[in-house]
N, C-alpha and C positions, 0 to 999 in steps of 0.2 A: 316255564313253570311245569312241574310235572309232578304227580302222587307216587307218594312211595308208601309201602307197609313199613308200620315201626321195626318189625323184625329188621327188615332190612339195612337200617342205621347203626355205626359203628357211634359208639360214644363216647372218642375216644380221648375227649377234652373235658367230661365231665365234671373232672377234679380239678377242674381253673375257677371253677364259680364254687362262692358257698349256697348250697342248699337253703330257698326260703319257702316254708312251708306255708305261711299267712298268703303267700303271692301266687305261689301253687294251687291255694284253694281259691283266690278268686279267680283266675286264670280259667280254672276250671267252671266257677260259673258262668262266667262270660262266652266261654266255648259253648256251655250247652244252650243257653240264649240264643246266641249270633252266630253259632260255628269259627269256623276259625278264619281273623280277619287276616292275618299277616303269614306268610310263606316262613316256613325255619330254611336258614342257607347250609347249602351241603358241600361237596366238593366231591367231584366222582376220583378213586384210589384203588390201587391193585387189590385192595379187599373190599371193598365197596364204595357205600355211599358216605362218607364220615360228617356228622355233623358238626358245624362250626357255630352255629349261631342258632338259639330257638330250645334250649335244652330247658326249662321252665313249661313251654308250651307241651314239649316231648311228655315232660313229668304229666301234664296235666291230663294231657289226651289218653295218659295210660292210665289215669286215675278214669277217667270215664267209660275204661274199656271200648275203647276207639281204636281201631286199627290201621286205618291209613294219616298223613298228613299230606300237606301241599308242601312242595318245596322248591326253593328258588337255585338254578346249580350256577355253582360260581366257577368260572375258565378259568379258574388258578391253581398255583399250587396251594398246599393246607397252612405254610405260612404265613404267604401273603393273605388269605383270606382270613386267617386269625390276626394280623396286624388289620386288616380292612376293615373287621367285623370291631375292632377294639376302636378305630378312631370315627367311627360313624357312631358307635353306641345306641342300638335301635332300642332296645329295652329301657335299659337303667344304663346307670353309669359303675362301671367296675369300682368296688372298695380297695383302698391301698394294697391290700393282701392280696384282693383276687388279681390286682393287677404285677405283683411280686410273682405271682403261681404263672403268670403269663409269659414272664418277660424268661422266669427261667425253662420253660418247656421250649421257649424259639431259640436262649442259648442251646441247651442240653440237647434238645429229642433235634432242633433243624442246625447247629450249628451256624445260627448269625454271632457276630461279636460285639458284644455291648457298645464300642460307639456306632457300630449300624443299624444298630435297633436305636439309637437315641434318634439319629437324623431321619431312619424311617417311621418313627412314631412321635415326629416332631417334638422331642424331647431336649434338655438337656443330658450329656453323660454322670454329671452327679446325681440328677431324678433319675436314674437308670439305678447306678449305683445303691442308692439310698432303699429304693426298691426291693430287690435282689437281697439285700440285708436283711429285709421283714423274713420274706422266705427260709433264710438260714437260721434266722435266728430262734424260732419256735420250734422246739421239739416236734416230731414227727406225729405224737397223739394227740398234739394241741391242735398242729395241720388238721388231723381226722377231725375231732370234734368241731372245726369249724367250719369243713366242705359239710359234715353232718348236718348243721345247722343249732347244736348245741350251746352255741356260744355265739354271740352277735362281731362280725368283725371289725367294727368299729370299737367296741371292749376291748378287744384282743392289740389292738395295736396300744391303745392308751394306758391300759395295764397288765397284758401278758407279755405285749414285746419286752418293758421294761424289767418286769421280773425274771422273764427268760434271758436278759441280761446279764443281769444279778447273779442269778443260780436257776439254770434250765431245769436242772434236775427235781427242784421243789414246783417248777413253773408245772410242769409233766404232773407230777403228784396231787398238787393242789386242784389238777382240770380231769384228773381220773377219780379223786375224793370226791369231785362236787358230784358224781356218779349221772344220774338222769336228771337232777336239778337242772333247767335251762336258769343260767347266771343271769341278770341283770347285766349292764353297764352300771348302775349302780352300785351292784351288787359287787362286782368285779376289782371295779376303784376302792372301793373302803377296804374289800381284803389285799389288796394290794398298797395302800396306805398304810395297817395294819400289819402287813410283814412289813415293812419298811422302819417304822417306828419301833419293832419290837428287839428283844436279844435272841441268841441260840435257840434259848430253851420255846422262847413265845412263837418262835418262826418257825419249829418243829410241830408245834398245838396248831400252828394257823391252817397249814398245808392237811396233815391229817386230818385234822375234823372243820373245814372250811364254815360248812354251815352250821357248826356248835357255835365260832369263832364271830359268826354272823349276826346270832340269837346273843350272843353275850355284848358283842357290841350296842345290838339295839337296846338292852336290858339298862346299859349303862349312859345311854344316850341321854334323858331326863336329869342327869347327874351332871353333864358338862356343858361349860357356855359354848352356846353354839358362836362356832368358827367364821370369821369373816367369807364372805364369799370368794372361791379362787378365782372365779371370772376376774372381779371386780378386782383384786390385789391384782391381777397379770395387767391388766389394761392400765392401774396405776403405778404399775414397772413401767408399763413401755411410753406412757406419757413421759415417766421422768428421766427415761433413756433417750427421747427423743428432744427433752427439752438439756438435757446435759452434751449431745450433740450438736443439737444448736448453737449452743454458749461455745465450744470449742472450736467448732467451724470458723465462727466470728474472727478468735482470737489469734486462729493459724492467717485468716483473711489481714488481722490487723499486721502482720509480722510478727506475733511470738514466736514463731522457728527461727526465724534470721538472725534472733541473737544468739541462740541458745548454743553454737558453736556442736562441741564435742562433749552432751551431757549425758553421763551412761546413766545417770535416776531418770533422765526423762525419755530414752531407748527404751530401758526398761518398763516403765507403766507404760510407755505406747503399746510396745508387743502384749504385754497382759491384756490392755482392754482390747484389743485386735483380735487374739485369741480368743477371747472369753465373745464377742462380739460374733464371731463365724462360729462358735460349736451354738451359739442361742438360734442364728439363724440357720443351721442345718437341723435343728429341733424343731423347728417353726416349721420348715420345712416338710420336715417329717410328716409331723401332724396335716400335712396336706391344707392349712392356712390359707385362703386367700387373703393376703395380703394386700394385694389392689394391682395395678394396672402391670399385666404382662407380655414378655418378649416373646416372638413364635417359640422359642427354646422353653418355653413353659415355667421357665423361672422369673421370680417377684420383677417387676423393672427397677431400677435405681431410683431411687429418688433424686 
């Protein structure tokens, strides 16, 4: 353990986490309380000391005009102590995104390749994958607004990845319109519902003026029957997906393939619901889901 001056810390992973200011402020009061209970991890480098882990506490100690911190140094390079620091998880546990922002600065800035980062952060290579795609897929100011802390990263995967699918380009527009508004998740989803359901002309009003588009929604809210619950509809998909499974297991168990010889209608609907079956479970996926019970590879186990 040894004291360093904040000057002296490079920060140079900053941009892997989103900014939480609620955590910042209690962070901070609990430092002026108790001091500071846990070491931030460094890693000594040709330009300094670079911080890997502890950038929350960094923020906070600056917020109380503190100038030294304790710190723990790690005998490693700055990769391995950014894979070390991600599968110990001393804080919190990384959001999809910030771990998207991770996987790509060990490809890009160190040079690992995606299935070496899978088996060293005991992953699958499709959750590598799938990962790496959040990253690409948001516009570069939606990135900023959410290392910012403008936007909640949990929002941002359930309705900006989607829309930055769509059209990045209105994705970008609609998170520069919402200007200093911090969006809900709520708030997020309905405008994102709301392009989704509309034409041309509605989907150009929704991006430019978000928070008009917001007040008109609620305006009109009293006016329509409210919507079943999507929880509730998703769980009674997947009962009836899981009870239509069932039933077919049986019937391949009883010998229905054995007759069925050479039948290209029943090729056919097999591969469809195959298909449609792996794009639902890489969306499930996506969503970071637990599922239930899993393989070290960190994907769902089979049932």
């Amino acid at each position: 353990m040894i004291t360093l001056e904040l000057s002296q810390l490079t920060l140079r992973y900053a941009a892997l986490r989103v900014r939480d200011r609620d955590r910042e402020a209690a962070l901070a009061a609990s430092l002026m309380r108790q001091g500071q209970q846990e070491p931030v991890w460094v890693v000594k480098s040709s330009t300094g000391w670079v911080l890997i882990d502890g950038y929350q506490r960094v923020a906070a100690l600056r917020r109380l005009a503190e100038d030294e911190v304790q710190a723990l140094v790690l005998e490693v390079d700055e990769a391995e102590a950014l894979i070390l620091a991600h599968r110990l998880a001393r804080s919190r546990r990384r959001t999809a995104l910030e771990e998207a922002w991770l996987l790509r600065a060990l490809l890009e800035d160190h040079g690992l390749r995606q299935r070496e980062l899978a088996t060293r952060l005991g992953r699958s290579p499709s959750w590598v994958s799938r990962r790496l795609a959040l990253a690409r897929v948001l516009p570069t100011s939606v990135q900023e607004a959410l290392r910012a802390g403008r936007i909640g990263p949990h929002a941002a995967v359930k309705a900006l990845v989607p829309l930055a699918r769509a059209n990045a380009e209105h994705c970008a527009r609609l998170v520069t319109n919402l200007g200093k508004h911090r969006a809900t998740e709520r708030e997020l989803l309905r405008l994102w519902a709301l392009w989704r359901g509309s034409d041309a002309e509605g989907r150009e009003r929704i991006v430019s003026q978000p928070l008009l588009a917001l007040k008109a929604d609620a305006a009109r809210a009293p006016e329509r029957r409210e919507a079943p619950d999507a929880v509730a509809q998703l769980i009674a998909d997947f009962e009836a997906l899981g009870a239509v499974c069932g039933r077919a297991r049986r019937r391949v168990r009883d010998g229905a393939l054995r007759g069925a010889g050479d039948n290209a209608h029943l090729t056919r609907t097999w591969t469809g619901a195959r298909l449609g079956f792996e794009e639902l479970a890489a969306l499930v996926a996506e969503e970071d889901i637990d599922a239930g019970p899993r393989h070290t590879s960190g994907d769902p186990a089979p049932a």
